[in-house]
C-alpha positions in Angstrom: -33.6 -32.2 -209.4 -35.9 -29.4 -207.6 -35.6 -28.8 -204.1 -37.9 -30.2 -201.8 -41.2 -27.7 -201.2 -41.6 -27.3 -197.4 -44.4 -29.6 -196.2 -42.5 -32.7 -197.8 -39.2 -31.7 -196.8 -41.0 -31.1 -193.0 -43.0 -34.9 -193.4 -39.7 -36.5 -194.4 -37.7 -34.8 -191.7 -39.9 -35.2 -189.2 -40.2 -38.9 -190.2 -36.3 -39.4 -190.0 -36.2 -37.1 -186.3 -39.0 -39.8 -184.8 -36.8 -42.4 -185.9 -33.5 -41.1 -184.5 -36.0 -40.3 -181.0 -37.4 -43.6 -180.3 -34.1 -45.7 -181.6 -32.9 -43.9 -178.4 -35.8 -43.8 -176.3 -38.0 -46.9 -177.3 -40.2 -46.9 -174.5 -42.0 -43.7 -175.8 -43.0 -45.4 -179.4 -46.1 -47.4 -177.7 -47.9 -44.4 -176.8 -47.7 -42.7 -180.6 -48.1 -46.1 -182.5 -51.5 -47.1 -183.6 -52.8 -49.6 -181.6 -56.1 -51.6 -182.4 -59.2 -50.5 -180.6 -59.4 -54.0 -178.6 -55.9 -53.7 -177.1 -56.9 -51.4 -174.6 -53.8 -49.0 -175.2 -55.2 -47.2 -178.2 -55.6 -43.8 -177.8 -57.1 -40.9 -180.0 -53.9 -39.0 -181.4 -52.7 -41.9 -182.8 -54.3 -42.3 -185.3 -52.0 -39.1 -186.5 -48.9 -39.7 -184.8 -48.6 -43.5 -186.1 -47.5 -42.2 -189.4 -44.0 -41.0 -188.2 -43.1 -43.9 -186.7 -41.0 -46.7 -188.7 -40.4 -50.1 -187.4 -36.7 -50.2 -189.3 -34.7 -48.3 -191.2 -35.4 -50.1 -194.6 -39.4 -48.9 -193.8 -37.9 -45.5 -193.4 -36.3 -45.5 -196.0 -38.6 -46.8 -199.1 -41.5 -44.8 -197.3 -39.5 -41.5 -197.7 -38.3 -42.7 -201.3 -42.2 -42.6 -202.1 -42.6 -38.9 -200.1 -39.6 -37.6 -202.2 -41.1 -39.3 -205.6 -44.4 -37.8 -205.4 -45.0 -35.9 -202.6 -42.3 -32.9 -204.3 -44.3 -32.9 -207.4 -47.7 -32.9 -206.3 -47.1 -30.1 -203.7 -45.6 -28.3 -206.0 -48.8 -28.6 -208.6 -51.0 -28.3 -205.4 -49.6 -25.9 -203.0 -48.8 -26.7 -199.7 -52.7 -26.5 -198.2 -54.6 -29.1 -200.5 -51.2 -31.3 -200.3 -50.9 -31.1 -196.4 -54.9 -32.0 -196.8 -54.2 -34.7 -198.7 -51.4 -36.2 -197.0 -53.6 -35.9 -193.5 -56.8 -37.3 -195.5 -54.7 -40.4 -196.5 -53.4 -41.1 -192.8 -56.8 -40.9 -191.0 -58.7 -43.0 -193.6 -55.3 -45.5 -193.5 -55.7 -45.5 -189.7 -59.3 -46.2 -189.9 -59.3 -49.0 -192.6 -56.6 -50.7 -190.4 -58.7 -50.0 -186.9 -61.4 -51.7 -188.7 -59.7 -54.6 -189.8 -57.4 -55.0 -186.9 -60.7 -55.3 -185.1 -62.5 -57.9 -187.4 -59.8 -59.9 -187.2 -58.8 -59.2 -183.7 -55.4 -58.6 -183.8 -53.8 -56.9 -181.1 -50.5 -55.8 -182.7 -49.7 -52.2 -183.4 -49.3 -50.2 -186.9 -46.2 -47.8 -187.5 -45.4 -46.1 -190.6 -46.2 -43.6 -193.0 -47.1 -46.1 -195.7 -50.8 -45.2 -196.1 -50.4 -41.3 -196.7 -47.1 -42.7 -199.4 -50.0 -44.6 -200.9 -52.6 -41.6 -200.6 -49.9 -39.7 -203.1 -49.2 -42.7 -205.1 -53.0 -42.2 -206.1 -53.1 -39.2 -206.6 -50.0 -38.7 -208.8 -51.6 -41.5 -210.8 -55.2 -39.5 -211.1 -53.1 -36.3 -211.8 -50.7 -37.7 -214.0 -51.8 -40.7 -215.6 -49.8 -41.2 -218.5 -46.5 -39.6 -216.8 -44.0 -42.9 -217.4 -42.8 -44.2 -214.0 -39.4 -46.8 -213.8 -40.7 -48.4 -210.3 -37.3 -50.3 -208.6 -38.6 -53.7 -208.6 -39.2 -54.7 -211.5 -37.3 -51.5 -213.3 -39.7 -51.5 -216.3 -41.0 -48.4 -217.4 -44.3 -47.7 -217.2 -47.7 -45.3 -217.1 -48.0 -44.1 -214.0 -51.9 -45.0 -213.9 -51.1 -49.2 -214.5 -48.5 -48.8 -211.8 -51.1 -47.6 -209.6 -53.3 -50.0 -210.4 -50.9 -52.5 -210.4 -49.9 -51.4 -207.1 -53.2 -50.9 -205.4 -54.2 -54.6 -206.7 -51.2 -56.4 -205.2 -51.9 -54.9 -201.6 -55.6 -56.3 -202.1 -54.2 -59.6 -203.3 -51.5 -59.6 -200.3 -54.4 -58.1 -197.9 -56.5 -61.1 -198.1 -53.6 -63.7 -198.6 -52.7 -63.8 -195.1 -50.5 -62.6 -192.2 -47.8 -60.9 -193.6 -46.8 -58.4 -190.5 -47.4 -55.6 -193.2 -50.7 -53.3 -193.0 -52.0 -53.6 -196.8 -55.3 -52.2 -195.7 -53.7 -49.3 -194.4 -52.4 -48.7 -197.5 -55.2 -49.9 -199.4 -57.2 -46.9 -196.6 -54.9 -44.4 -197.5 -55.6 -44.9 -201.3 -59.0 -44.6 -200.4 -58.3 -41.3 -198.4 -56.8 -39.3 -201.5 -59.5 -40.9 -203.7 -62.5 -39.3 -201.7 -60.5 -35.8 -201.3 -59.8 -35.5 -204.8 -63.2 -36.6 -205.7 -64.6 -33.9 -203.5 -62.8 -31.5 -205.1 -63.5 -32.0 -208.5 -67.4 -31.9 -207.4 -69.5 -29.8 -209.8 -71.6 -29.0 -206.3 -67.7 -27.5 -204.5 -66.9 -25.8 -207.9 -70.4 -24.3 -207.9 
């Protein structure tokens, strides 16, 4: 197993520090977590700082199982710049998509969570590697990684629409959308030219 190149060892660490800080100091997570436009407590950097934040320690954890999965490899292929662009791409367009919809449906809840970026890299692992054979953990059938992305991206549209669930899908559905756009941009005959 490789060691972890430096901008996803930094995301996951600094993930796990934020944790740590505001499981001590909990009155301090308001002011980074994304809070709809409505609420009146939203504020610009949060839309950034948001994605460090984890409601529990299962989030944590199955959000940094996706950073180590594919964020390692696609660094690696990409070099920190473009992955660091990629991962920040993911967590605005994740944070907009969820403003949006939090404001549509007026919610006034918060969103924590590096979710949207984890799905950001879940796309693009699937566009760079589509038939690289994936064994997800539930259910622990191998498969391409371009069905599981698809397989993936449709369940959070299904779950997005089925109802209050306490989990942002269009985040994640936003931060799909993020990496999409980027990677599209960069294989533009106009940017190559």
């Amino acid at each position: 197993m490789p060691p972890l190149p430096p901008v996803t060892k930094a995301f996951l660490l600094a993930c796990v520090g934020f944790f740590c800080l505001f499981e001590l100091l909990p009155g301090l997570a308001p002011w980074f977590e994304l809070w709809p436009l409505n609420s009146g407590v939203f504020m610009p950097w949060q839309v950034l700082t948001y994605a460090f934040l984890h409601g529990s320690f299962t989030h944590l954890l199955f959000n940094m199982l996706g950073l180590w999965m594919f964020g390692g490899e696609l660094e690696r292929v990409w070099g920190p710049k473009r992955y660091t662009q990629i991962l920040v791409a993911s967590t605005l367009t994740a944070a907009v998509v969820q403003l949006i919809f939090t404001f549509v449906i007026g919610s006034r809840s918060p969103t924590v969570g590096a979710s949207g970026a984890i799905f950001g890299l879940l796309l693009s692992f699937g566009m760079l590697f589509p038939n690289r054979i994936i064994v997800p953990l539930i259910p622990p059938i191998p498969m391409k990684a371009k069905y599981f992305v698809a397989i993936f991206g449709g369940l959070e549209l299904i779950l997005g629409f089925n109802g209050a669930s306490g989990v942002a899908h269009f985040a994640h559905l936003g931060g799909m959308l993020g990496a999409w756009l980027l990677i599209r941009s960069w294989r533009s005959p106009r940017r190559r030219g």
